[in-house]
C-alpha positions in Angstrom: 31.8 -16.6 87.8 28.5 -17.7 85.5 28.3 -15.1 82.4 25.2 -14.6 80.9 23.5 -12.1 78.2 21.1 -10.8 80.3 20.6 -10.1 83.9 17.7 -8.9 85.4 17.5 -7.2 88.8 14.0 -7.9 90.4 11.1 -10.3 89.2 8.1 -8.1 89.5 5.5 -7.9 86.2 8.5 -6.0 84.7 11.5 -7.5 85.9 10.3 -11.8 84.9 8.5 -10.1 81.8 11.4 -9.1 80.7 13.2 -11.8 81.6 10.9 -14.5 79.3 11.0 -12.4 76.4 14.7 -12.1 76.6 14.9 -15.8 77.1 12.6 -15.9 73.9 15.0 -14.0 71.8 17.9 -16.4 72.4 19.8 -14.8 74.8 21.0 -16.5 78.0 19.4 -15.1 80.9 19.4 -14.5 84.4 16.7 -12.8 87.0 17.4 -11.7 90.6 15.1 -11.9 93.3 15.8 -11.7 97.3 12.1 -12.5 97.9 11.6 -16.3 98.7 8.6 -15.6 96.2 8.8 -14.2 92.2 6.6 -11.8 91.0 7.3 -9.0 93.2 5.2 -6.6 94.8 2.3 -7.2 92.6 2.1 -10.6 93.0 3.1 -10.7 96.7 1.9 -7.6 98.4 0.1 -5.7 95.9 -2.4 -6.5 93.0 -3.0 -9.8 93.4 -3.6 -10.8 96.8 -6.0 -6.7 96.9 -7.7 -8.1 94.3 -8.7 -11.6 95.7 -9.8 -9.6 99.0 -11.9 -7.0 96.5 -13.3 -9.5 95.0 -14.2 -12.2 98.2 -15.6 -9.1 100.0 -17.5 -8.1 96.9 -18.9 -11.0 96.7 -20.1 -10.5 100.8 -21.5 -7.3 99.5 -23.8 -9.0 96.6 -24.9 -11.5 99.7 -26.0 -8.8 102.0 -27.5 -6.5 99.5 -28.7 -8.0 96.3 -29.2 -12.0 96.6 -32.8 -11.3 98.4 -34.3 -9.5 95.7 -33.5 -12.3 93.3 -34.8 -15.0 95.3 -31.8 -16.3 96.6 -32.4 -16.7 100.2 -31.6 -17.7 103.4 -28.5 -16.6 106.3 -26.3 -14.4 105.3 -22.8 -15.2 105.3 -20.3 -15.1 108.2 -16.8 -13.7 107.5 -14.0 -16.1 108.6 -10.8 -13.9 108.5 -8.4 -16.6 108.8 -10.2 -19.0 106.2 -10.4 -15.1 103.8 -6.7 -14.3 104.4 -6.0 -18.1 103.2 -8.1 -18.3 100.5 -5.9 -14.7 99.4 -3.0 -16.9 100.4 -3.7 -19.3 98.0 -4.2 -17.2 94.9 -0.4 -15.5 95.4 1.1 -19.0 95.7 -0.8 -20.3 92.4 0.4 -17.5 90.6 4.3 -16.9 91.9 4.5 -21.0 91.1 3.4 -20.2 87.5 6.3 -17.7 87.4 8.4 -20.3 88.8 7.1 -23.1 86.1 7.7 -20.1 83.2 11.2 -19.8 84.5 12.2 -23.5 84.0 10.3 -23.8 80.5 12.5 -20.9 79.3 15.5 -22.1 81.2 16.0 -18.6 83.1 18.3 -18.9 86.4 17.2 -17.5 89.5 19.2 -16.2 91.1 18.4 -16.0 94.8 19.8 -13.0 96.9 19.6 -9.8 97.0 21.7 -7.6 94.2 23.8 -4.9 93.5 26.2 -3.8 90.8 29.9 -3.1 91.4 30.7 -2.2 88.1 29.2 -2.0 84.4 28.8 -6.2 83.4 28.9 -6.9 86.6 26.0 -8.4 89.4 26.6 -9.1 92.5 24.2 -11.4 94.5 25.1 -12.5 97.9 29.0 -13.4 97.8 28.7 -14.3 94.0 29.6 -12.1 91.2 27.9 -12.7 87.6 28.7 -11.4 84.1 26.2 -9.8 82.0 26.7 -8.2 79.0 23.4 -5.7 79.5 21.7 -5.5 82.9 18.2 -4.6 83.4 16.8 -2.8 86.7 13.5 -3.7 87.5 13.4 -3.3 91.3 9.6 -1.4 91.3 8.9 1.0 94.2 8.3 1.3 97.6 5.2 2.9 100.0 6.0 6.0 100.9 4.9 7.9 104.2 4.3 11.4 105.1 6.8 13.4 107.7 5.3 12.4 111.3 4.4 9.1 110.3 5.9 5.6 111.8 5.1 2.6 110.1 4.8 -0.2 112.5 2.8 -2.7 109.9 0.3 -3.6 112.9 -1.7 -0.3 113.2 -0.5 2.2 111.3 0.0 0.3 108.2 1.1 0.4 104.1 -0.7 -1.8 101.8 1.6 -4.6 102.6 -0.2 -4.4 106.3 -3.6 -3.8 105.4 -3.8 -7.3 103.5 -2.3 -9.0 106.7 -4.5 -7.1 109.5 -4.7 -9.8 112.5 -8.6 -8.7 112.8 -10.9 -6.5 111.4 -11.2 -2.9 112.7 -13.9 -1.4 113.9 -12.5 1.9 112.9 -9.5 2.7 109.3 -8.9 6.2 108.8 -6.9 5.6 105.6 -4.5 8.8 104.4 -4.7 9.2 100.6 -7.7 8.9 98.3 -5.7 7.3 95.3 -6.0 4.0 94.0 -4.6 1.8 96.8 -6.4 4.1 99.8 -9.7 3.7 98.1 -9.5 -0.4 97.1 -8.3 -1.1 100.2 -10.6 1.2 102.0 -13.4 -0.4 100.3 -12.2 -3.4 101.2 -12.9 -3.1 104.9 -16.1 -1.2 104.9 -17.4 -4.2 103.0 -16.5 -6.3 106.1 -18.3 -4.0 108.4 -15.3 -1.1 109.3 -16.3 2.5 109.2 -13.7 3.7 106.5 -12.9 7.5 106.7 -10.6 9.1 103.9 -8.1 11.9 104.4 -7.0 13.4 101.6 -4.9 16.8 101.0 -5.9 17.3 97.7 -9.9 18.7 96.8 -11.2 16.0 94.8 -10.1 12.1 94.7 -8.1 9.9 92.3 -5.8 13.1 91.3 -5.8 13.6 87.7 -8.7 11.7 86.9 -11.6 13.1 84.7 -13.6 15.3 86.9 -17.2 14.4 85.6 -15.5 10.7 87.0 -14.1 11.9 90.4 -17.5 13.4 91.6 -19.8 10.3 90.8 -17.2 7.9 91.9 -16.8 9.9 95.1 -20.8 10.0 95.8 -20.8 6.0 95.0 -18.5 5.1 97.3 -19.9 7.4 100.3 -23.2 5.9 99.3 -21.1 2.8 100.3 -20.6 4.0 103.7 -17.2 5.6 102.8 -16.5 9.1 104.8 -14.4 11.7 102.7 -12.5 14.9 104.2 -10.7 16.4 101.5 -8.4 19.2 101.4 -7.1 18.1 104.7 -3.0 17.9 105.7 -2.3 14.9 107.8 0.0 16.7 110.7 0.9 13.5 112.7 -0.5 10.0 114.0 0.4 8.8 117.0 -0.2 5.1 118.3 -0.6 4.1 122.3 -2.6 0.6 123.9 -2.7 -0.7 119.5 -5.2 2.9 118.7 -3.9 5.2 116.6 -4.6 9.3 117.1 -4.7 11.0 113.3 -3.9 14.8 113.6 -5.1 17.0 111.1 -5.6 20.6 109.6 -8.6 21.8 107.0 -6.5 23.8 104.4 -9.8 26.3 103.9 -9.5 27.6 107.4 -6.2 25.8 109.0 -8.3 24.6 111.7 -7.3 21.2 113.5 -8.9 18.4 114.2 -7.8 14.5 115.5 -10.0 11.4 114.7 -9.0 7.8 116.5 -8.7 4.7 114.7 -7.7 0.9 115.2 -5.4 0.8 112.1 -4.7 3.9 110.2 -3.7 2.8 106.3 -1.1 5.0 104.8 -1.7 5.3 101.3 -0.2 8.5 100.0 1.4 6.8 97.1 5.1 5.1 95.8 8.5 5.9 95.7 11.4 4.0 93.2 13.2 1.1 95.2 16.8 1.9 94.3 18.4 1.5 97.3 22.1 -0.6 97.4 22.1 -1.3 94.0 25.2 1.4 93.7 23.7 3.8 91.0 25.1 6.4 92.3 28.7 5.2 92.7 29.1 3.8 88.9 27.3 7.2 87.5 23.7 6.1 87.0 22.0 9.6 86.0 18.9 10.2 88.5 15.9 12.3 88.4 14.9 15.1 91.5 12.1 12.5 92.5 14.6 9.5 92.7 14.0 7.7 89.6 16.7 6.2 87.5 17.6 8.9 84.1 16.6 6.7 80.4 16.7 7.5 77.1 14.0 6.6 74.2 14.9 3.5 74.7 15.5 2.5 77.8 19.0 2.8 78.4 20.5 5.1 81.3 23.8 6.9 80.7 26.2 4.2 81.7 26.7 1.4 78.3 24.6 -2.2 78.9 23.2 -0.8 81.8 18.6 -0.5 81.4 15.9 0.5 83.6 12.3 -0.1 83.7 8.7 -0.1 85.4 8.6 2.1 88.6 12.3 2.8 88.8 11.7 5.1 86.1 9.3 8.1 84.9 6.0 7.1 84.2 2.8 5.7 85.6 3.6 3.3 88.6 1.9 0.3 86.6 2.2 -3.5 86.6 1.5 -3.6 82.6 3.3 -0.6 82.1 6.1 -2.2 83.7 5.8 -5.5 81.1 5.3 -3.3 77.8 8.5 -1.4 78.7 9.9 -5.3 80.2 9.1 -6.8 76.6 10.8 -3.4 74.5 13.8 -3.4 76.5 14.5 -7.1 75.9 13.6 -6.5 72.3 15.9 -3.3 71.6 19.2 -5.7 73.0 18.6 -8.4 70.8 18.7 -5.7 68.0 15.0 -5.0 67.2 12.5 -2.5 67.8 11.1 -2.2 71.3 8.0 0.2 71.1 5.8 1.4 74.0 2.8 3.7 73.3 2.6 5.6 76.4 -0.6 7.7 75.1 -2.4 3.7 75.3 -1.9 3.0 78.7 -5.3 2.1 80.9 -5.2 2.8 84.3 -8.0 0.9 86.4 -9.7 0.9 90.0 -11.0 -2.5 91.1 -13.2 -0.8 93.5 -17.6 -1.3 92.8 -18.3 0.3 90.1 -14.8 -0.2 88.7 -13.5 2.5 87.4 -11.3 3.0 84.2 -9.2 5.1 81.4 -7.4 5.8 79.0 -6.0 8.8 77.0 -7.0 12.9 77.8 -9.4 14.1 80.1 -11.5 16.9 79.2 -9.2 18.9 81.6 -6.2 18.0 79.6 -7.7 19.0 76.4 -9.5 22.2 77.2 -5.7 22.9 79.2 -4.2 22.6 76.1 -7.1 24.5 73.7 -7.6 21.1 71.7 -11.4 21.1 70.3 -13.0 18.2 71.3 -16.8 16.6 71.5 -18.1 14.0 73.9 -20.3 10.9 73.9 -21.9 9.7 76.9 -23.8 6.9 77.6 -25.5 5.9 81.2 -25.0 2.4 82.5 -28.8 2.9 83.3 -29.9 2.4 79.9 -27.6 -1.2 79.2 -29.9 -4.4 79.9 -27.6 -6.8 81.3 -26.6 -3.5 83.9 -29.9 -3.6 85.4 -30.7 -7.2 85.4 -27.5 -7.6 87.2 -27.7 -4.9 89.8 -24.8 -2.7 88.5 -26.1 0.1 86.7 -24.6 3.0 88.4 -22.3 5.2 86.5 -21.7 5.5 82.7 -19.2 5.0 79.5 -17.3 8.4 78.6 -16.0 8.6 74.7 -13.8 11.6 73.7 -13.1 12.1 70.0 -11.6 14.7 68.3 -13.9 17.8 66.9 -13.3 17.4 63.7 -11.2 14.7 62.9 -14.0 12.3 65.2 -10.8 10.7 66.2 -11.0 9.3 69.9 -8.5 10.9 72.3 -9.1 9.3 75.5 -11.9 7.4 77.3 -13.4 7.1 80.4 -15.7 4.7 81.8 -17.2 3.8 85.7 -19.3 0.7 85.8 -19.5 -2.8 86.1 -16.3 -4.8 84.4 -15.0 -1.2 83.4 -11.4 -2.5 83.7 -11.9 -5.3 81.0 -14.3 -2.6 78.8 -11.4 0.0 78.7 -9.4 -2.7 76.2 -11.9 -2.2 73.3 -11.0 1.2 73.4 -7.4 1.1 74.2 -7.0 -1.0 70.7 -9.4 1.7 68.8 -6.7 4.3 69.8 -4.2 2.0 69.0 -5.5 1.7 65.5 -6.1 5.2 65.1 -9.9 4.8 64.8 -12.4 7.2 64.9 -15.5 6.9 67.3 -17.5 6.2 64.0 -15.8 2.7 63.8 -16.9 1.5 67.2 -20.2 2.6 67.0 -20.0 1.1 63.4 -19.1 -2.2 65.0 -21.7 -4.7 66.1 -21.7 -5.9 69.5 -23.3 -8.9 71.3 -26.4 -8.3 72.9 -27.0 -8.1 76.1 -23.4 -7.3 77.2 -21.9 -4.4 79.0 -20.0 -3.5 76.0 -22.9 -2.4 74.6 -22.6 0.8 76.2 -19.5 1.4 74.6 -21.0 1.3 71.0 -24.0 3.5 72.8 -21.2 6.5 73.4 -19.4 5.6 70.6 -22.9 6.7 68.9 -23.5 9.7 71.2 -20.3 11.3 69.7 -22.3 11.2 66.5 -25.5 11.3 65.7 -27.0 10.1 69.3 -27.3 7.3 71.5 -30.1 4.8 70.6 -31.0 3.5 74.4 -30.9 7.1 76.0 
C-alpha cells in the first residue's frame, strides 16, 4: 500500500494544478486519472482542441472574407476535415505530453485507473488501495441534456461529439446559446453549415451585460447564425442519421419542429461525482449536486478537499487552478487565497467576447451608483487596419470613489485585453490609473485606456 501526502482525484486544469504546486511545497504526491490522456476535459474534449478548430476555421473565415481587399490573392482554400480534425489532434497530444513531462520533473505518480474513496485516507484505484493523508477531488463536470433527449455522440451530440463529427453538416440546430453552443456553433457555420440556435431563455450568454448580449447576438447573425430565443426544446428524435428538434415559443406556446443532420446539445454542465462514494463516508452535498466546502476548501469530512466544477462557482478551467494552487497551499500550512470578484470569463467566438466583475444589471439590482466609460473598437487604428473593429471596450467604476467594479469588452483579442483590467481590480485601482497609464501605440489595448478616459473627462479618439 504506497502512502503519500497528497492524492489527487482527476488531472483536469484543477486536479494536475494542484497536483504541481503540492509537489512544489514538499509534499509527496499522487494524481489519479482513468483517461489514457492528463489534462482532463479541457485538454481532451473541451478548451483546447474548440479552440484549435475556432481558430483554423477563423482563419478559413479571414481567407474568404478579408484576404482580397488586402491584396492577397488567388483560390480560396479547401477544407480537408480529416487533415483539420488532425491538426486539432495534434495540439491535445502536445499539450497532455507537457502535463506528462511536468509530472516527472516534479516527481508526481500517476496513478492510472479510475478512483474512489472507501474511507477518509484512503484511495482506491483499480484493485490498489493508497494512503493519503488529505485527498483532493477534482473530477470537473459533465454535459448535461434536457428530459427527451438521447445522446448518441453521432447526431445528436455534446461537445465531446461536435469536435469528432465524421463530416460536416449541412444543417446544426444547436440547443443552448451559452458559451460552448455559440463557439461551437460558430465553428460550423464558418465551414459552410447553416447553424440555428435554440435557446429557452430571451437573450444569449445568460448573465452577461445586456448592452454585450444584443451586439454580440446581431454579430454573430450577421455571421449567418439563426437565433430563436425564448423557445423550450420539447424532444428530438433521430431516424436514417437526421435528427427532428421539437419545440414550443414560450410567448404563445405554439410548436414548431426544425430537421437537422447533427443537433449539438449545449445546455450547459453538471459536477462528475459519480462512484467516488461521497455519499456513503458523509461528504455534505449541495441541491444542484455539488460537493459542500468551507472558506477554504475543505468538505465536512477531516483531509478530505474539493475543487473546480465539483464545487459552487463558475464552471472554469482557471478557476479551477486558482482554487488547485490554494488548496494545495492551505495543507502545507499557508494561505490559499482565491478572489472570486477577479475572475474573467471569455468567448473565443469573432469578436471575442470578455469580463470581469458587475454588470450594470448587477449594480443597478443592488442600488450601487455607478458611471460608465465606453469606447468603440471603431475608433482604435490597429482595429481597422486589421479588419476587426466591431464592438467596443466597456469600463465600470464606481460613482464616486472612480473605483472600477467590473469590465466588459467585445472585440478583437478581448480575452487577452480583459487581464489589464482583471489586475487593476486586483490592485484596487481606480479607472483614473489606467487611463493614467501609457500604452503602446497602435495596439488594441489602446482602447482600454480610451474607456478608461471616458469614465472621466472623455475619450480622445471618439
Amino acid at each position: 500500500m504506497a502512502s503519500y501526502d497528497v492524492i489527487v482525484i482527476g488531472s483536469g486544469p484543477g486536479g494536475y494544478v494542484a497536483a504541481i504546486r503540492c509537489a512544489q511545497l514538499g509534499l509527496k504526491t499522487a494524481c489519479v486519472e482513468g483517461r489514457d490522456t492528463l489534462g482532463g476535459t479541457c485538454l481532451n474534449v473541451g478548451c483546447i482542441p474548440s479552440k484549435a478548430m475556432l481558430h483554423a476555421t477563423h482563419m478559413l473565415h479571414e481567407a474568404e472574407h478579408n484576404f482580397a481587399a488586402m491584396g492577397l490573392t488567388g483560390d480560396t482554400p479547401k477544407v480537408d476535415w480529416a487533415k483539420m480534425l488532425s491538426y486539432k489532434q495534434d495540439t491535445i497530444d502536445t499539450n497532455t505530453k507537457g502535463i506528462e513531462f511536468l509530472f516527472k520533473k516534479n516527481k508526481i505518480d500517476w496513478l492510472k485507473g479510475w478512483g474512489s474513496i472507501p474511507e477518509a485516507g484512503k484511495v482506491k484505484v483499480g484493485d490498489d488501495l493508497h494512503e493519503a493523508k488529505n485527498i483532493i477531488v477534482a473530477t470537473g463536470s459533465q454535459s448535461s441534456s434536457l428530459p427527451g433527449i438521447e445522446i448518441d455522440e453521432k447526431t445528436v451530440v455534446t461537445s465531446t461529439g461536435a469536435l469528432e463529427l465524421g463530416k460536416i453538416p449541412k444543417k446544426m440546430v444547436v440547443i443552448g446559446a451559452g458559451v460552448i453552443g455559440l463557439e461551437l456553433g460558430s465553428v460550423y457555420s464558418r465551414l459552410g453549415a447553416e447553424v440555428q440556435v435554440i435557446e429557452f431563455l430571451d437573450t444569449i450568454t445568460p448573465g452577461m451585460d445586456g448592452e454585450v448580449q444584443k451586439t454580440f447576438q446581431k454579430l454573430l447573425t450577421k455571421q449567418g447564425l439563426k437565433f430563436t430565443l425564448g423557445a423550450a426544446v420539447q424532444a428530438v428524435t433521430t431516424s436514417d442519421g437526421k435528427a427532428t428538434v421539437t419545440y414550443k415559443l414560450r410567448k404563445d406556446d405554439s410548436e414548431h419542429t426544425v430537421e437537422a443532420d447533427t443537433v449539438l446539445v449545449a445546455t450547459g454542465r453538471k459536477p462528475y461525482v459519480d462512484g467516488l462514494g461521497l455519499e456513503a463516508l458523509g461528504v455534505e452535498m449541495t441541491d444542484r449536486g455539488q460537493i459542500k466546502t468551507n472558506g477554504h476548501w475543505a468538505t465536512n469530512v477531516k483531509g478530505i478537499y474539493a475543487i473546480g466544477d465539483a464545487i459552487t462557482g463558475p464552471m472554469l478551467a482557471h478557476k479551477a487552478e486558482d482554487e488547485g494552487m490554494a488548496t494545495a497551499e492551505v495543507i502545507a500550512g499557508k494561505a490559499g487565497h482565491v478572489n472570486y470578484g477577479v475572475i474573467p470569463g471569455v468567448i473565443y467566438t469573432h469578436p471575442e467576447v470578455a469580463s470581469v466583475g458587475k454588470t450594470e444589471e448587477e449594480l443597478k439590482t443592488a442600488g450601487h451608483a455607478y458611471k460608465v466609460g465606453k469606447f468603440s473598437f471603431m475608433g482604435n487604428g490597429r482595429a481597422k487596419a486589421n479588419f476587426a473593429a466591431d464592438g467596443f471596450v466597456k469600463i465600470i467604476a464606481d460613482k464616486e470613489t472612480d473605483r472600477i467594479l467590473g469590465a466588459h469588452i467585445i472585440g478583437p483579442m478581448a480575452g487577452d485585453l480583459i487581464h489589464e483590467l482583471c489586475v487593476a481590480m486586483e490592485f484596487g485601482a481606480a479607472a483614473q490609473d489606467v487611463a493614467l497609464t501609457c500604452h503602446a501605440h497602435p495596439t488594441y489595448s489602446e482602447a482600454v485606456r480610451e474607456a478608461a478616459l471616458a469614465c472621466g473627462d472623455g475619450a480622445i479618439h471618439m
